[in-house]
C-alpha positions in Angstrom: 137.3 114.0 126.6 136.6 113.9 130.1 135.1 110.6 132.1 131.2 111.1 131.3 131.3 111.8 127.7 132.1 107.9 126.9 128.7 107.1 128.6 127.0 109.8 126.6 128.7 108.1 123.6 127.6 104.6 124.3 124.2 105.6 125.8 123.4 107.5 122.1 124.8 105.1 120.1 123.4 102.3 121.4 120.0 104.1 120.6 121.1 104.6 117.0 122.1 101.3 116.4 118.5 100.4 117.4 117.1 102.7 114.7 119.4 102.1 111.9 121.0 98.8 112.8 118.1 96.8 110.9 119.2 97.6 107.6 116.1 98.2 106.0 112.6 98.6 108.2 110.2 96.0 109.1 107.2 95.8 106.8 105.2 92.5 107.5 102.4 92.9 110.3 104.3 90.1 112.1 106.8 92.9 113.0 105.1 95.2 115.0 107.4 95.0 118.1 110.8 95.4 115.9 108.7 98.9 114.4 107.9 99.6 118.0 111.6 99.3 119.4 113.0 101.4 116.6 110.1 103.9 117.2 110.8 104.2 121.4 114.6 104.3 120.4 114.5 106.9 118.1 112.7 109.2 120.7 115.0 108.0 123.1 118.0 108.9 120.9 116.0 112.4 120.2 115.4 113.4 123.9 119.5 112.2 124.7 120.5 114.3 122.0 118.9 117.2 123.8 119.3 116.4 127.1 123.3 116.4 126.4 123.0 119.2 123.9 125.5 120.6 125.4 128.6 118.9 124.1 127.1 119.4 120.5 127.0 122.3 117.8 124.2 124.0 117.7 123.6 123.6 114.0 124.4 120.3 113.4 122.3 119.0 116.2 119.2 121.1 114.8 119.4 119.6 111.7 120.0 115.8 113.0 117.0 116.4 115.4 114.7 117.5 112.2 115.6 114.2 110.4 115.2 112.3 113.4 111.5 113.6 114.2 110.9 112.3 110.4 111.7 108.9 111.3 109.7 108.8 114.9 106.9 110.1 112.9 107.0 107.4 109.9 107.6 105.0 112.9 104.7 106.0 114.8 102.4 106.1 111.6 103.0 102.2 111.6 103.0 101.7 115.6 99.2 103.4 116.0 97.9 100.6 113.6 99.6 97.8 115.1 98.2 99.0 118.1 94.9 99.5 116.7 94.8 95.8 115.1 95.7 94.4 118.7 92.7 95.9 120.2 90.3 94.9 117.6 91.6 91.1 117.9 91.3 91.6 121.5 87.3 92.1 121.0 87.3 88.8 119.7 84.1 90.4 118.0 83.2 89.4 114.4 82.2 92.9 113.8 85.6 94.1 114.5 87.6 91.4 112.7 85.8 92.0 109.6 87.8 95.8 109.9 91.3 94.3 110.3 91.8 93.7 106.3 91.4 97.1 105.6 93.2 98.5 108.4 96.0 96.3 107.9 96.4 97.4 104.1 96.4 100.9 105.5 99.4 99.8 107.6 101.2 98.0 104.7 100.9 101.4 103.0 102.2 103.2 105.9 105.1 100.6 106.6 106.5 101.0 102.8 106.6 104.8 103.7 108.9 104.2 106.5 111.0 101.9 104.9 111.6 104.4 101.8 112.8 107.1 104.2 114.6 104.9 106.4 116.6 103.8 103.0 116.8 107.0 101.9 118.2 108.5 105.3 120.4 105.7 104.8 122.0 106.5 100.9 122.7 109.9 102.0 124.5 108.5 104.7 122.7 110.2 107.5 123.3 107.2 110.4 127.0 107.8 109.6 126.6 111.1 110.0 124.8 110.8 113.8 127.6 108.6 114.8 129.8 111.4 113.7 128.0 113.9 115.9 127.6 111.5 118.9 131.4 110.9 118.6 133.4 114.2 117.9 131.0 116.0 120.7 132.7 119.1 119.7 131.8 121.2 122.4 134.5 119.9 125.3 133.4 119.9 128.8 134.0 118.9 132.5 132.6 116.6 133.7 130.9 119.5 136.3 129.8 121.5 133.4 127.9 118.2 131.8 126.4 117.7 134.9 125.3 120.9 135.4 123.8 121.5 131.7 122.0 117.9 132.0 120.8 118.9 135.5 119.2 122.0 134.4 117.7 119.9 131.6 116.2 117.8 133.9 114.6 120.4 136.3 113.3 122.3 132.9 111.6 118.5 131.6 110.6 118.2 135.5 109.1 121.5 135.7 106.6 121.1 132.2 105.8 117.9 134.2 104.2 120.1 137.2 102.9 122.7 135.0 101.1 120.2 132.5 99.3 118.1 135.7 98.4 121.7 136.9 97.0 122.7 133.7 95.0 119.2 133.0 93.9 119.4 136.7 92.1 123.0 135.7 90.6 122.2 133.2 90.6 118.2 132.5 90.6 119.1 128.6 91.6 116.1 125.7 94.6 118.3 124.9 95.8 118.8 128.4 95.6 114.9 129.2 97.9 114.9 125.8 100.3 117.4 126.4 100.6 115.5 130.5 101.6 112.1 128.3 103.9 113.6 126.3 105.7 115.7 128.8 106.0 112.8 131.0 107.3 110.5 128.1 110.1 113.1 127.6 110.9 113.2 131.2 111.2 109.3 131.6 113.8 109.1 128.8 115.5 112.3 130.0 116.1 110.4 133.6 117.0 107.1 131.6 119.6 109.2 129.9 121.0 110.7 133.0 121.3 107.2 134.6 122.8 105.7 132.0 126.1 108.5 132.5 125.9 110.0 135.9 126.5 108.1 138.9 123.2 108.9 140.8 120.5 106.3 140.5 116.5 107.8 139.4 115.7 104.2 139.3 112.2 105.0 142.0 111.3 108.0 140.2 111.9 106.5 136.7 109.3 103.7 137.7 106.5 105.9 138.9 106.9 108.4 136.1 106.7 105.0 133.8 103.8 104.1 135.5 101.8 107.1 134.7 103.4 107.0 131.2 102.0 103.7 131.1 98.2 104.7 132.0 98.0 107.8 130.2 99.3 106.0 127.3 96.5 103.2 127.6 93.9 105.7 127.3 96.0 107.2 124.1 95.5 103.7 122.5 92.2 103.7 122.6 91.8 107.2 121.4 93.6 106.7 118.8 91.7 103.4 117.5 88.6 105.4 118.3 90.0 108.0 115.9 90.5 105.4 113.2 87.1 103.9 113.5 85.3 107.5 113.0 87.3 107.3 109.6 86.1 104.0 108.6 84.1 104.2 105.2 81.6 102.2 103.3 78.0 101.2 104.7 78.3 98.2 106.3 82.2 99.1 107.6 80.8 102.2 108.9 78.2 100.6 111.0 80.9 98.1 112.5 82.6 100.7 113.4 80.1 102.4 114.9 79.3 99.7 117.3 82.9 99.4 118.0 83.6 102.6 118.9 80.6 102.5 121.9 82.6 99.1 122.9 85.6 101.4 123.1 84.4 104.3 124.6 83.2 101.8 127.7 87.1 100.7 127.9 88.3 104.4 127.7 86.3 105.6 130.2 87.6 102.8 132.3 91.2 103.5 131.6 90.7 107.1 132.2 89.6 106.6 135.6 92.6 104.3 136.7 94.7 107.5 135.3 92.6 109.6 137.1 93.0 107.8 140.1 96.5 107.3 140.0 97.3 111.1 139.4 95.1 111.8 142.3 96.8 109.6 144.6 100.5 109.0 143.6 102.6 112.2 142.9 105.7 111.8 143.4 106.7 112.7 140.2 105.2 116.1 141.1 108.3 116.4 143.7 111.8 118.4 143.4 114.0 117.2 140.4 115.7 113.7 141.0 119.6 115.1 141.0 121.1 118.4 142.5 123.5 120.3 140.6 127.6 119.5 140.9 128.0 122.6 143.4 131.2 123.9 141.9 
């Protein structure tokens, strides 16, 4: 094994630990940041598998990725209406606290989902089986050849960055704002990753990618409470939440315009990829 691969061992499994460590997954509303630190680690552990897909089979890491999307999903089910309870309690409006029952038994529902795949992942022995992956790496390397597969990586995450704020420049559309957030998120963790095994520090460019993670992802909040309230049923519900969501859309269009002017004014996440290539 050559000097780097220990790092990509400890970086994964560190993240995997954080997933599966728990033994079964939180379920009371009280433990919305334990569901939101499994949730960020798993697409941490997701994006390092990737970004150091290299050392792994094909096959193997395919299927281990599928499984480990299931989880980020059921994760993030939970997450969105722990968020979404937050900002109604942040109103401080009667209107909006009268919601949080049924939105909270919605999330109860959602958290017992998670916890009956998590335990299932679990009987078939599926952590054991990442562990496996993360420590046979199977595909030996040099340290040179790591760097140069995770560098390429990189500049491919960094380039969808570019062409994603090019795209949402042109046209300024919901899904282009999405597809910026996501691509960005991906990037973030993909510099974390490299950090975390190669000696070259991204620690400035990590930073002001996480801050327009950070603003994009304040204006996915409230989209996604917004999105909730449009579902809201029953007559008097429905009227609360029809209040609530003018209330909101006041705050999104606020949010939106700190994004706006970030991306207008700070880009240097828009400049060449953080690390150069070994130069064998």
């Amino acid at each position: 094994m050559n000097s780097a691969s220990p790092h990509v061992a400890t970086y994964l499994l560190g993240k995997t630990r954080l997933v599966f460590g728990t033994g079964r997954a939180p379920r009371r509303p009280g433990d919305a940041k334990s569901i939101h630190r499994m949730r960020v680690a798993s697409r941490r552990l997701r994006v390092g598998f990737r970004f150091f897909g290299a050392l792994f089979p094909d096959g193997e890491l395919r299927e281990i990725l599928l499984q480990l999307q299931r989880v980020t999903q059921a994760l993030g089910d939970v997450r969105t209406l722990d968020v979404n309870a937050r900002l109604l309690r942040q109103t401080k409006r009667a209107d909006a606290l009268t919601l949080i029952p049924t939105l909270l038994a919605e999330r109860t529902a959602r958290a017992d989902n998670a916890g009956v795949l998590l335990e299932a992942l679990r009987a078939d022995q599926f952590p054991a089986r990442v562990r496996t992956l993360i420590r046979d790496q199977r595909r030996p390397l040099s340290d040179a050849q790591l760097h140069d597969a995770a560098a390429d990586r990189l500049c491919a995450l960094h380039g969808t960055v570019r062409k994603r704020f090019d795209r949402y420049r042109a046209n300024g559309s919901p899904r282009a704002f999405h597809r910026l957030r996501i691509a960005a998120k991906k990037y973030r963790y993909a510099l974390e990753a490299s950090q975390a095994v190669f000696p070259e520090s991204a620690t400035e460019r990590i930073a002001e990618v996480a801050k327009m993670q950070d603003l994009l992802g304040r204006c996915h909040d409230l989209e996604a409470v917004m999105d909730w309230l449009s579902g809201v049923r029953g007559k008097k519900p429905a009227q609360h939440a029809a209040t609530l969501l003018d209330v909101f859309a006041e705050k999104y269009e606020r949010r939106r315009a700190d994004a706006e002017k970030f991306l207008k004014t700070s880009r240097q996440f828009l400049k060449g990829a953080a690390r150069s290539k070994s130069g064998r």
